[in-house]
N, C-alpha and C positions, 0 to 999 in steps of 0.2 A: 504493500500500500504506500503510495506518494504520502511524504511527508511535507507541511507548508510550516515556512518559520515569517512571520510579518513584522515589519518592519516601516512607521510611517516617521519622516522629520518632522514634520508639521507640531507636535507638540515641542520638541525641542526649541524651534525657532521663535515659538509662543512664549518658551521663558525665557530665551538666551537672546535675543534679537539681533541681528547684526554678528554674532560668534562663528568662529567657522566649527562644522560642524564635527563631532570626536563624541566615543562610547568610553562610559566605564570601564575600566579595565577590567572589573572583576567579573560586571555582566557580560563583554564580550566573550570570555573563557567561557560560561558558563555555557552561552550561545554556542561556540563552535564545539563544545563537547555533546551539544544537546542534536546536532546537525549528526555528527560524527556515531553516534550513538546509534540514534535513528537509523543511518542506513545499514548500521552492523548487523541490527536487530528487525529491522522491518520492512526497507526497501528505500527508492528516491529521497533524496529530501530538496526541497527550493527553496528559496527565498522570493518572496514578492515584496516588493519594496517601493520608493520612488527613485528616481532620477539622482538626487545626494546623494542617498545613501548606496544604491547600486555604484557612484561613481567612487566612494569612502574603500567600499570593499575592493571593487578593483587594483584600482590603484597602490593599495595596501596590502595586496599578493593574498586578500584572504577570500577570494571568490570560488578557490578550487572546493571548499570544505561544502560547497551544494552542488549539485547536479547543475543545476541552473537558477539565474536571478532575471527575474521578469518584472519590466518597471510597469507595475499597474494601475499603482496607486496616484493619483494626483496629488501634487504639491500642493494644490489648494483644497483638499477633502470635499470637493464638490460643496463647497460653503459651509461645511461644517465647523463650528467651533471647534478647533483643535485643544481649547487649555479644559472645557469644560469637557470633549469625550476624545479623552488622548488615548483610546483605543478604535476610534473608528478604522485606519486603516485595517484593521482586521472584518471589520463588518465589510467592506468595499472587495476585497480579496475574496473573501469566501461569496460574494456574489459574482466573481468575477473567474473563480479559479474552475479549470476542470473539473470534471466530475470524480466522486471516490478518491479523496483526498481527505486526510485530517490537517485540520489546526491545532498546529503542536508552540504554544508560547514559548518564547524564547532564552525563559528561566526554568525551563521545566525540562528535565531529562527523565527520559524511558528509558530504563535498564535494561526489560526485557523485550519480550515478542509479544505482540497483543493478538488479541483473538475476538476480532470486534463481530457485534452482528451485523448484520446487513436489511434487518427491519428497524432497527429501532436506532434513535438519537445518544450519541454516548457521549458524554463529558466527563468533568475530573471528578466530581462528587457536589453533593445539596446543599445547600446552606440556609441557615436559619433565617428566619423575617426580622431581625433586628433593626428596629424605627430608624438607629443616628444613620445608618447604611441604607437601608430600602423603607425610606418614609413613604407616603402614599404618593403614588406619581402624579397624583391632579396636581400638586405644587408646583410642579415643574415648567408649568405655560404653554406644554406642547398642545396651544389650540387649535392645529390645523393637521391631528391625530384623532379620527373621533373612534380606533378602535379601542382606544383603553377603558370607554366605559363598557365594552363587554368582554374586558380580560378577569380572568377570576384571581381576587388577590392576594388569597391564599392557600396558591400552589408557592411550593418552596423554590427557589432559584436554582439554578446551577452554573456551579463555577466552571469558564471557560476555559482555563489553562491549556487542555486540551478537548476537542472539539472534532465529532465525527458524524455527519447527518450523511448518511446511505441515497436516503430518498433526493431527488434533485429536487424534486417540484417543491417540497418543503424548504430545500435549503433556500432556493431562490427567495423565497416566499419570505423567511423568515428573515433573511439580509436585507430584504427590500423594505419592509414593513420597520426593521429595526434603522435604516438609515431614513427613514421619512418620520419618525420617530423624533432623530436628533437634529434633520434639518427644521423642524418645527421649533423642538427646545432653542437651537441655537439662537434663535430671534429673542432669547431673554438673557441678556448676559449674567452670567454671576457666575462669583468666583468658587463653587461645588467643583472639585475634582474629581467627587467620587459616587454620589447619589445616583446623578444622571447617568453615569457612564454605564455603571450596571444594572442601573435599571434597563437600559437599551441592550446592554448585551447579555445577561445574569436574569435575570426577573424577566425580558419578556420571550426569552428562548421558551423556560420552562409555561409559560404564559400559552405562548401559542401552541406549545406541546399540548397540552390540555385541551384547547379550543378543538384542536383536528384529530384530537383520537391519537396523538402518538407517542408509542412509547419511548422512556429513557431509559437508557443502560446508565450506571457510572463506574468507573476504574478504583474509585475509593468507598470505602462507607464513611459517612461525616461522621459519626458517633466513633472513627478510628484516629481521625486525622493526624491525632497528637503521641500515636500508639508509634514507635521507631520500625521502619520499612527500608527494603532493601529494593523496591520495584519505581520508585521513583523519586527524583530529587525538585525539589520547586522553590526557588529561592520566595519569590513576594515577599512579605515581612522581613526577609532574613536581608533584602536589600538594604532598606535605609539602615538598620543593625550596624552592615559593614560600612554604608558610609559615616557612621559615627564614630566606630571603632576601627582603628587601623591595625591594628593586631589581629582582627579577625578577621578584616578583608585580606588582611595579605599571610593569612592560615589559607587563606579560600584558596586565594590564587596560587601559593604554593602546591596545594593539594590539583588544582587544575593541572599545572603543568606537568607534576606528576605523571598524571592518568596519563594525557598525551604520551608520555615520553612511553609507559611501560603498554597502552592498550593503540595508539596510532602513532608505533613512531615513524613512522611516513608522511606523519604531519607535523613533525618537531619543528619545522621551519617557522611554523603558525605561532607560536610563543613567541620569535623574536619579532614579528611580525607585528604582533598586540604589543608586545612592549614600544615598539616606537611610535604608535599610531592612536595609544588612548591615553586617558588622565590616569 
């Protein structure tokens, strides 16, 4: 199965304006291991991206670690508010990509080999309805959405990490719905970096699951998450962590190089690579 890793600047530029553009050093490891992983274990992997960042990897010898990079995404997110849903390029890609492909986030590494179904929608695992994260979407101003009054509002979310919809017609359906969603929100600025976003990706996935009759698989049980596992690695949280702590980011990153050196070292190049090219 095609692996997709996304990738949009658009939020970056949102905060850095004027910067030339550069990744974390910690998260790009984490990225190229999660790329490297994937195709050990499961098959293809690509990158869909924009126009920067396709030019960032090039240039910086780190384009070999996908199959391929496809610029698909717009620099301009089709009007979308970049700071309010700095994951939309993922919504745009998965309307955009082949068919029978998963979205595998770019902090998220799969150890092993999956065995996904082929009727039902699979993600990372549920998450709870918690008000400060998933308050009720009528706040949100998206008035030029009028399916949210018949979303049912509590069905539980599901975290996108990674992301597998079989069916095309849903997929379409679901990226379309979820990007007319944020081009609505966007017409209200404010500074949420996190309500809206998963509302639109997280809340109304599992949302319109329900509405169509379709089932979800998940890879985790939520009642485990905090249980120590050896099937997958997911930094979220453990990011801003490292960028507090420098002892631990640069545990991370030692531990990255690492791996490279003893499970791709075909790709030891890649270390010296990141080192000259991120913060």
């Amino acid at each position: 199965m095609n692996g997709i890793h996304v990738n949009s600047t658009a939020p970056y530029f949102a905060r850095h304006s004027g910067a030339e553009y550069t990744i974390e050093k910690f998260s790009l490891y984490c990225t190229v291991i999660s790329a490297l992983q994937w195709r050990r274990q499961n098959g293809a992997v690509f990158m869909v991206t924009d126009r920067i960042a396709a030019e960032f990897y090039r240039k910086n010898g780190l384009d070999k670690v996908w199959d391929g990079i496809s610029e698909l995404i717009p620099d301009d997110l089709e009007g979308i508010d970049p700071e309010m849903f700095w994951a939309a390029g993922k919504l745009i890609a998965l309307r955009d990509i082949p068919e029978n492909a998963a979205l595998v986030d770019e902090d998220l590494i799969v150890w092993n080999k999956l065995a996904l179904s082929e009727t039902a929608v699979t993600a990372m695992h549920r998450e709870n309805i918690s008000p400060d994260i998933y308050p009720d979407p009528h706040i949100f101003g998206a008035s030029d959405f009028p399916l949210l009054d018949r979303l049912d509002m509590s069905v539980l979310p599901c975290n996108t990490a990674f992301l597998y919809i079989p069916d095309n017609s849903f997929r379409l359906f679901y990226a379309n719905q979820s990007i007319a969603f944020m081009k609505s929100a966007s017409r209200n600025k404010c500074s949420d970096r996190l309500c809206r976003m998963v509302f639109a990706e997280q809340r109304l996935l599992a949302m319109l699951c329900e509405m169509t009759d379709t089932k979800i698989d998940t890879l985790m049980d939520m009642n485990k998450l905090f249980i120590s596992q050896e099937n997958y690695t997911h930094l979220w949280g453990a990011k801003q962590a490292m960028r507090d702590n420098e002892a631990l980011r640069n545990g991370f990153i030692e531990r990255c190089r690492k791996r490279i050196e003893s499970d791709f070292p075909e790709y030891q190049y890649i270390s010296e690579a990141i080192e000259k090219c991120t913060i």
